[in-house]
C-alpha positions as CSV (number, residue, x, y, z in Angstrom):
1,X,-43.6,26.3,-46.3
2,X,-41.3,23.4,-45.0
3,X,-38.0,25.5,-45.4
4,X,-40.0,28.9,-43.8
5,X,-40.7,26.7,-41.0
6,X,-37.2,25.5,-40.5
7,X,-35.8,28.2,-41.0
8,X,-38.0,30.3,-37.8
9,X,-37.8,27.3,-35.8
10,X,-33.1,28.2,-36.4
11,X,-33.8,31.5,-35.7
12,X,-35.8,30.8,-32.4
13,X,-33.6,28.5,-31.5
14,X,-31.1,31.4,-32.1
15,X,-32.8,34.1,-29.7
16,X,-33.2,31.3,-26.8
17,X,-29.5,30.7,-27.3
18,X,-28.7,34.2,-27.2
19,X,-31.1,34.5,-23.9
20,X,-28.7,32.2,-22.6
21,X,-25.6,34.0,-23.3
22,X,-27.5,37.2,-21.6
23,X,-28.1,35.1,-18.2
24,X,-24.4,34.3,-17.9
25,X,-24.0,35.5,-14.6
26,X,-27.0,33.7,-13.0
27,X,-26.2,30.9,-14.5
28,X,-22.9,31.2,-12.9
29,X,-24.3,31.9,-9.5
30,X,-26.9,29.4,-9.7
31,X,-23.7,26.2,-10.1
32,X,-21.7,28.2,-7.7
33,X,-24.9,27.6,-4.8
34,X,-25.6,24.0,-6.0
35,X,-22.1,22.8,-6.1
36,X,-21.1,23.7,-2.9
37,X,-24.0,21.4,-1.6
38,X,-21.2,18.8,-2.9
39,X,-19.0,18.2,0.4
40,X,-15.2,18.2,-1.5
41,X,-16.8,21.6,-3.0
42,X,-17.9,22.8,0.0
43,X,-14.7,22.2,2.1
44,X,-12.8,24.9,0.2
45,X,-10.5,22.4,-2.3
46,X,-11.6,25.2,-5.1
47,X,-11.9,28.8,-3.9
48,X,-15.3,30.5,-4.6
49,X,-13.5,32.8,-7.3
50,X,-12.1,30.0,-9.2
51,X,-15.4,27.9,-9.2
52,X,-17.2,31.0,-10.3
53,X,-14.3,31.6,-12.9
54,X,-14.5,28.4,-13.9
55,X,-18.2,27.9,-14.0
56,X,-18.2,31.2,-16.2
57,X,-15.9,29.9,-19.0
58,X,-17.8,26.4,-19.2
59,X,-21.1,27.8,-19.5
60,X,-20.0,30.1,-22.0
61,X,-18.0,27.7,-24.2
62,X,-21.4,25.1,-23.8
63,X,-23.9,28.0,-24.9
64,X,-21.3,28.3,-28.0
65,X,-22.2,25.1,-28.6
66,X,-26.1,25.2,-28.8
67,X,-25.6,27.5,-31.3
68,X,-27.5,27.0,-35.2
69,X,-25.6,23.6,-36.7
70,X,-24.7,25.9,-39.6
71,X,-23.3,28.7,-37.2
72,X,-21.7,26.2,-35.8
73,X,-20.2,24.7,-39.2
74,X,-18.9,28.0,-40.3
75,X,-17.8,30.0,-37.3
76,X,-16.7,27.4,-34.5
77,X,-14.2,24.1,-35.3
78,X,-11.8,26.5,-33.4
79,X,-14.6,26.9,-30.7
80,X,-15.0,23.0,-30.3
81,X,-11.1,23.0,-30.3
82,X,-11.4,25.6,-27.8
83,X,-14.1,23.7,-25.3
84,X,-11.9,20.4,-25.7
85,X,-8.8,22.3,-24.3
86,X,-10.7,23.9,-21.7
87,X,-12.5,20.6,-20.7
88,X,-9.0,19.2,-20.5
89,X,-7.3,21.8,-18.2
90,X,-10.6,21.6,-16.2
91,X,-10.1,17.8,-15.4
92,X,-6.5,17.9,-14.6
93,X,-7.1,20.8,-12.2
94,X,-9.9,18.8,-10.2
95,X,-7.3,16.1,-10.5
96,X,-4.8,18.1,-8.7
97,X,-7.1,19.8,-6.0
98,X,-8.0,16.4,-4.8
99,X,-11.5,16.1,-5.7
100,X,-12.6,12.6,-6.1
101,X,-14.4,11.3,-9.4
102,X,-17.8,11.0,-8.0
103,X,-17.9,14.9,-6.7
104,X,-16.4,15.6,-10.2
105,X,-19.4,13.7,-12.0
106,X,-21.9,15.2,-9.7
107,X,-20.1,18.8,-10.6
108,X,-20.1,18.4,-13.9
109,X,-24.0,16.9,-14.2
110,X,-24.8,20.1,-12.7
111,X,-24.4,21.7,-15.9
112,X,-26.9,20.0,-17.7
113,X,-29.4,20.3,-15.0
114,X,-28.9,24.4,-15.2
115,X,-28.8,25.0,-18.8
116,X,-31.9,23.1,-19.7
117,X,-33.7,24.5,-16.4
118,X,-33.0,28.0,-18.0
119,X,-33.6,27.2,-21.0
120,X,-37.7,26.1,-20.4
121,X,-37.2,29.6,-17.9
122,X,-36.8,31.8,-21.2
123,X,-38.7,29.9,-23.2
124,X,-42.8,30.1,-24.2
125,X,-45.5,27.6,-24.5
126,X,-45.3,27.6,-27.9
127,X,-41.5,26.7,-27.9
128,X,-42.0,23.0,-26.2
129,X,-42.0,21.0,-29.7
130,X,-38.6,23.6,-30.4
131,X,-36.9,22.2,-27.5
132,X,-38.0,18.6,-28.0
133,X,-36.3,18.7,-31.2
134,X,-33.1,20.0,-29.2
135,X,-32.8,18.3,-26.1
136,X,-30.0,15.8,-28.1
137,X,-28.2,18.9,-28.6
138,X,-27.9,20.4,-25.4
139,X,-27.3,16.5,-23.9
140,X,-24.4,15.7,-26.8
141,X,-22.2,19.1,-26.2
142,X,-22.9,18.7,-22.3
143,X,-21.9,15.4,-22.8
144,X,-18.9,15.6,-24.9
145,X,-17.3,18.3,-22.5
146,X,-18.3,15.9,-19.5
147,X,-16.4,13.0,-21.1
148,X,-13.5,14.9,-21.9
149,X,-13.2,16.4,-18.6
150,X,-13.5,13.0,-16.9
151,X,-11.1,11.7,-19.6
152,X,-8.6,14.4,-18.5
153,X,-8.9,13.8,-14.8
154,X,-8.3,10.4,-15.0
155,X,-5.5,11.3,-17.0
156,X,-4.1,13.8,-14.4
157,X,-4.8,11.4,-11.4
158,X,-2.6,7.9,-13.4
159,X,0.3,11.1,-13.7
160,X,-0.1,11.8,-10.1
161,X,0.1,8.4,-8.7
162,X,3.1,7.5,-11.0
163,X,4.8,10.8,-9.8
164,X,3.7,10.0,-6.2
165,X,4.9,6.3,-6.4
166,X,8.7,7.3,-8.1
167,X,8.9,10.0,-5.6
168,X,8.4,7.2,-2.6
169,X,10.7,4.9,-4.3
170,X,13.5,7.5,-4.4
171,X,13.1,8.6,-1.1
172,X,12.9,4.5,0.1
173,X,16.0,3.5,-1.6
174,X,17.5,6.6,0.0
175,X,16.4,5.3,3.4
176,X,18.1,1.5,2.2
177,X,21.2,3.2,0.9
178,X,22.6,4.2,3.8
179,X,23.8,3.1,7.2
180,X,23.8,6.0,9.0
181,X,20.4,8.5,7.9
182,X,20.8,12.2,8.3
183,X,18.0,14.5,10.0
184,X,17.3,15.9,6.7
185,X,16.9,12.4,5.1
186,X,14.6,11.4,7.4
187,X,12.5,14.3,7.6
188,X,12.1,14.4,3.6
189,X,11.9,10.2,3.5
190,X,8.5,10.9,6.3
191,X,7.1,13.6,4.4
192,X,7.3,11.8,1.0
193,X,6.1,8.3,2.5
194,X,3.0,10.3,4.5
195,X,4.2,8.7,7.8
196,X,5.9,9.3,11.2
197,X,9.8,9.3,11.2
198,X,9.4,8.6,15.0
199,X,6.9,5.4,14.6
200,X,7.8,2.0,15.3
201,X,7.9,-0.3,12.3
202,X,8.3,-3.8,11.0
203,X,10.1,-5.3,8.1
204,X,10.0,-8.7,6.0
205,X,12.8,-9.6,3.3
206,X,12.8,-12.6,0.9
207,X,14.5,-13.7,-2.4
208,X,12.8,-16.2,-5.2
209,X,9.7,-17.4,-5.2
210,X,8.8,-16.5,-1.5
211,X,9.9,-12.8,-2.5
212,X,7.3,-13.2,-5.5
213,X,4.9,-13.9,-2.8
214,X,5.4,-11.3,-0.7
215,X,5.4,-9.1,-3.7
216,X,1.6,-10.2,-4.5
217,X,0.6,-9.8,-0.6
218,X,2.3,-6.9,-1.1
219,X,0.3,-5.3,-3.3
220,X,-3.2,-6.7,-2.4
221,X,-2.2,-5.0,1.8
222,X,-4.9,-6.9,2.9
223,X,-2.7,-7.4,6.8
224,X,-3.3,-3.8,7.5
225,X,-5.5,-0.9,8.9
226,X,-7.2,1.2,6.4
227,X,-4.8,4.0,7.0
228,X,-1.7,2.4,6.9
229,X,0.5,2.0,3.8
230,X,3.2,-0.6,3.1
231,X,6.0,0.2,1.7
232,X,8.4,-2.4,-1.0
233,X,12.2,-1.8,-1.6
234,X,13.8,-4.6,-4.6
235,X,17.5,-4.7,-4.1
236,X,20.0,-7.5,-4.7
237,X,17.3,-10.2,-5.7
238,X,15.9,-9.1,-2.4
239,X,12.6,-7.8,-1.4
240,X,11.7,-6.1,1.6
241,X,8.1,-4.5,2.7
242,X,8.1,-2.5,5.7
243,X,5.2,-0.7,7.6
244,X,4.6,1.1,10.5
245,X,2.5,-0.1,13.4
246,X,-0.3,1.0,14.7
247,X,0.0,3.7,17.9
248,X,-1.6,0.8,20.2
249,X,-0.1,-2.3,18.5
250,X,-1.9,-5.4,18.5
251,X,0.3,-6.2,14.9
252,X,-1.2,-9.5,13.3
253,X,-1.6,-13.0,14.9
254,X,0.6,-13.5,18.2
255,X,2.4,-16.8,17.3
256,X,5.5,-18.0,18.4
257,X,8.6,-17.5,16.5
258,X,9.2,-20.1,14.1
259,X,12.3,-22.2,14.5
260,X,13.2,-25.3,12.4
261,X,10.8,-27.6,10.9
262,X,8.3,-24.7,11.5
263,X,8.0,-25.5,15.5
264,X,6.7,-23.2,17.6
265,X,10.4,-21.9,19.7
266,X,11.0,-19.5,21.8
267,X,9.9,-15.3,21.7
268,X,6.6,-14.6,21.0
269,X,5.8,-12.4,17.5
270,X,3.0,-11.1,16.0
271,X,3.2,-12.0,12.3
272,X,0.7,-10.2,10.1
273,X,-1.5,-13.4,9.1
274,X,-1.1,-13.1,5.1
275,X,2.7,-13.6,6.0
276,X,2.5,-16.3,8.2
277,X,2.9,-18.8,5.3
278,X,6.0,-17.4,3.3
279,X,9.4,-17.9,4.2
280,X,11.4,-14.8,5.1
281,X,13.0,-12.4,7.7
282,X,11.0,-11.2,9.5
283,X,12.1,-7.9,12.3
284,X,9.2,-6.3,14.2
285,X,9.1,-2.8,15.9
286,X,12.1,-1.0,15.7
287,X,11.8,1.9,16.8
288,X,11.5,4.8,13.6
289,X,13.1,5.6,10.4
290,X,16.6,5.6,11.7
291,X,16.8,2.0,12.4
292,X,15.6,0.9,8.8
293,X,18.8,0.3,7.5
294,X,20.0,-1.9,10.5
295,X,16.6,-3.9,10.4
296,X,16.5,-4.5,6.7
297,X,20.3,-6.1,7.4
298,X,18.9,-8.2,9.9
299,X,15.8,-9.2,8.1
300,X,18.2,-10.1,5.0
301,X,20.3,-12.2,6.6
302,X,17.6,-13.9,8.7
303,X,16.7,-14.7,5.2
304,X,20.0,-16.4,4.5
305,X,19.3,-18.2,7.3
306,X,16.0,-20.3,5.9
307,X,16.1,-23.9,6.2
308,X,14.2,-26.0,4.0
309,X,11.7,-27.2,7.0
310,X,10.8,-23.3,7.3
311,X,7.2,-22.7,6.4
312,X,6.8,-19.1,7.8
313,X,8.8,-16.0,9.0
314,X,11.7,-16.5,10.2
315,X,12.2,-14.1,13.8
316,X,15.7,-13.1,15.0
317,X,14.0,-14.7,18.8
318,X,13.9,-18.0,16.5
319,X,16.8,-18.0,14.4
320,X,19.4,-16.3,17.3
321,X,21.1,-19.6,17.6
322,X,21.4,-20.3,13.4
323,X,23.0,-16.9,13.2
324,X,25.4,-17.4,16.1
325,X,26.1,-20.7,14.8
326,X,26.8,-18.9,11.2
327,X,29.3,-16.4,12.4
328,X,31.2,-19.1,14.3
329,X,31.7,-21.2,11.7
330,X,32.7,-18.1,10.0
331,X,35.7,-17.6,12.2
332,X,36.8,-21.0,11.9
333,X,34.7,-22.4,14.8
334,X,32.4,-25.4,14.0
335,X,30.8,-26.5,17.4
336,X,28.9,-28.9,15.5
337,X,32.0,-31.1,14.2
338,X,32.9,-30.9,18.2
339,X,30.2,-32.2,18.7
340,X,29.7,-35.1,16.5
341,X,33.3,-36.5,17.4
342,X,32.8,-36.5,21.0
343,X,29.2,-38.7,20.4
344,X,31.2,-40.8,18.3
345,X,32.5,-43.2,21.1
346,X,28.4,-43.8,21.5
347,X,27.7,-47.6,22.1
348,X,24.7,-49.0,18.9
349,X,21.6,-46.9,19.6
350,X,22.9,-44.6,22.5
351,X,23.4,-41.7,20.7
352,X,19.8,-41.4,19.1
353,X,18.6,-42.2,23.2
354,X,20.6,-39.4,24.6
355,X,20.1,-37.0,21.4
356,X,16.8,-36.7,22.1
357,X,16.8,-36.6,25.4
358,X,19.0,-33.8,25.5
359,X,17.3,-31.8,22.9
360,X,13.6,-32.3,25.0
361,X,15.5,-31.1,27.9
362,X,16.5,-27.9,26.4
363,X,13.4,-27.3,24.9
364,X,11.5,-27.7,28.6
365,X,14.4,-27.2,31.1
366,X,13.0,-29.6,33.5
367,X,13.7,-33.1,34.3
368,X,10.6,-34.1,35.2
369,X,8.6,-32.6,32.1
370,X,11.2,-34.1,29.6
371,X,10.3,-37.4,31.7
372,X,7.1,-37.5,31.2
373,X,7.6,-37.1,27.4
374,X,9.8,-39.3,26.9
375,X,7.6,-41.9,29.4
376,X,11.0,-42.6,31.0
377,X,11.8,-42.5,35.0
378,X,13.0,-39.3,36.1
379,X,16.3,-41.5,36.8
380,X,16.4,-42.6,33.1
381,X,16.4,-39.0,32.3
382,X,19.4,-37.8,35.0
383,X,21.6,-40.9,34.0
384,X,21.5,-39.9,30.3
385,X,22.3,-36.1,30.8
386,X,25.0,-37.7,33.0
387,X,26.5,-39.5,30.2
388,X,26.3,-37.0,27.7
389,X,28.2,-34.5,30.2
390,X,30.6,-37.3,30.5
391,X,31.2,-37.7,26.6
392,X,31.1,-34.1,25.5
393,X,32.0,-32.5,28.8
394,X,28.5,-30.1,28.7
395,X,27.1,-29.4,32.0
396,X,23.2,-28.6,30.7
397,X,23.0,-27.2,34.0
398,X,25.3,-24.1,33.4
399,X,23.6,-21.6,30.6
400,X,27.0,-21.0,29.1
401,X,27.7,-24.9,28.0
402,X,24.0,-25.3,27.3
403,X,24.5,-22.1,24.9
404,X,27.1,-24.0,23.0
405,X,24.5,-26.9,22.1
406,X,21.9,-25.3,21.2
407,X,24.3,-23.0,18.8
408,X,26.0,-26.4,17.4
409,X,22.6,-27.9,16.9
410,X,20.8,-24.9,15.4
């Protein structure tokens, strides 16, 4: 009596199967209506005849796999082989047409939802203890082909990024290779990087640890809008992120440009605050992707340029007089060695007295402010410049000479 009873209880199970199989096409219709209630459905990422295509072939392949274990058993390792194929092109598509996990999941729940609504459609009272037993069934091969098709998609999207991220390097170490870009270049470099050729943009370089640093900032982008995107270049031990501003820039924290010892000096900056604390070069708004190359030479050598007292970016409004000083010295000219021999002839504390006079007068370019600093007489203050003019022969008065100390002293 046992084994009659299983045995009508298979075949039962058989018909509402095969009822299934008969309702295809309403099934079909019945996703296609609910999953377009799903916004990324709705918008047209997957055409009506591929969702109905789609929803066709997965509804067939899942009824396939309600069928009797023993049907199953004999006919259908090819049709679970099947399914799992099909559940794997099926995630790498949704992949590709941009639809995000969560509308996937909610697509693909759908299915259960629809089958076992059917399923309690087509079948009688008397079926209920029938479809208790069975409920695992229809939940394990929905679940299997949901798992596999999330499995796939994730898959798809890990290929996508890494194809998306080599494709930006290429086209960024294009834009760093050379000095002069073509139209074409820049055009492709835009498209690929999802930006405006024309925008203005800033760049940061950095070697060793503080290039580790910006690395890790880097990556977390925490200094920018939403939308933007920041883009890294390694080259030469270097490492340069640039990004492009914001239409109405307000750029990070205005702060002055910082000179030696991390003072604030002259030509205001804004400095994206998670930068503010790691040495580098540091160029801001040049104007599109034809200037990169030009700005990531400045940035690198304003790089070259950091001093151990440097505890931030280092702006070319800061470090004019360092680089000036640089390519002098370069050419033979050391303004500095000048210098030190004409304060040479300085009587036993003199020189440290009219050193830092000097250098508060240059900072404030005004006798009576670089008095009141120094809590000296405005006198004290003239008599000194005086006698530095008369031991170097610089007139702090003309721009020109003044030029020439704040180069040698840089």
């Amino acid at each position: 009596m046992h084994n009659a009873e299983k045995a009508g209880d298979a075949a039962r199970w058989g018909e509402l199967v095969e009822g299934l199989h008969g309702r295809l096409e309403e099934l079909v219709e019945l996703f296609v209506t609910r999953v377009q209630e799903i916004p990324e459905y709705a918008d047209n990422r997957v055409s009506l005849p591929e969702l109905r295509s789609t929803a066709r072939e997965t509804f067939r392949r899942l009824i396939d796999g309600l069928r009797d274990e023993r049907f199953r058993h004999s006919n259908s390792h090819g049709s679970q082989d099947s399914l799992a194929r099909f559940s794997s092109e099926l995630g790498a598509k949704r992949a590709r047409a941009g639809i995000s996990p969560e509308a996937l999941i909610s697509a693909v729940r759908l299915d259960f939802s629809i089958l076992w609504a059917d399923l309690l459609k087509i079948s009688d009272a008397e079926d209920a203890v029938l479809l208790t037993s069975h409920v695992d069934q229809v939940w394990r091969v929905v679940d299997e082909f949901a798992t596999q098709t999330h499995s796939s998609y994730s898959s798809e999207r890990v290929r996508m990024a890494q194809e998306e991220s080599n494709i930006r390097r290429e086209f960024i170490a294009r834009l760093f290779s050379k000095s002069e870009l073509s139209a074409d270049t820049i055009s492709q470099a835009a498209a690929a990087l999802a930006t405006d050729p024309e925008a203005r943009f800033s760049i940061v370089a950095a070697s060793g640890e503080a290039a580790s640093k910006l690395r890790t900032i880097a990556t977390q982008g925490g200094w920018l809008q939403p939308s933007q995107r920041l883009y890294v270049h390694e080259f030469g031990g270097s490492t340069y992120v640039f990004w492009a501003l914001p239409r109405a820039h307000g750029g990070g924290p205005r702060v002055a440009g910082l000179g030696g010892a991390g003072r604030q000096d002259e030509g205001p900056a804004y400095i994206p605050a998670p930068i503010i604390g790691i040495p580098c070069g540091y160029v801001e708004g040049f104007s599109g992707l034809r200037a990169l190359p030009s700005a990531a030479r400045t940035a690198e050598r304003l790089a070259l340029l950091l001093q151990p007292a440097d505890r931030g970016p280092l702006t070319a409004a800061a470090a004019w007089a360092r680089l000036a000083k640089q390519q002098l010295q370069d050419a033979g000219l050391d303004l500095w060695a000048d210098l030190e021999s004409a304060l040479s002839e300085c009587r036993d504390g003199e020189r440290e007295r009219l050193t830092e006079t000097v250098r508060h007068f240059l900072h404030t370019g005004n006798i009576t402010t670089t008095a009141q600093e120094l809590f000296c007489h405005r006198n004290t203050i003239l008599n000194r410049l005086n006698r530095f003019q008369e031991l170097t022969g610089i007139d702090l008065a003309v721009p020109a000479q003044a030029a020439r100390l704040v180069v040698a002293w840089a």
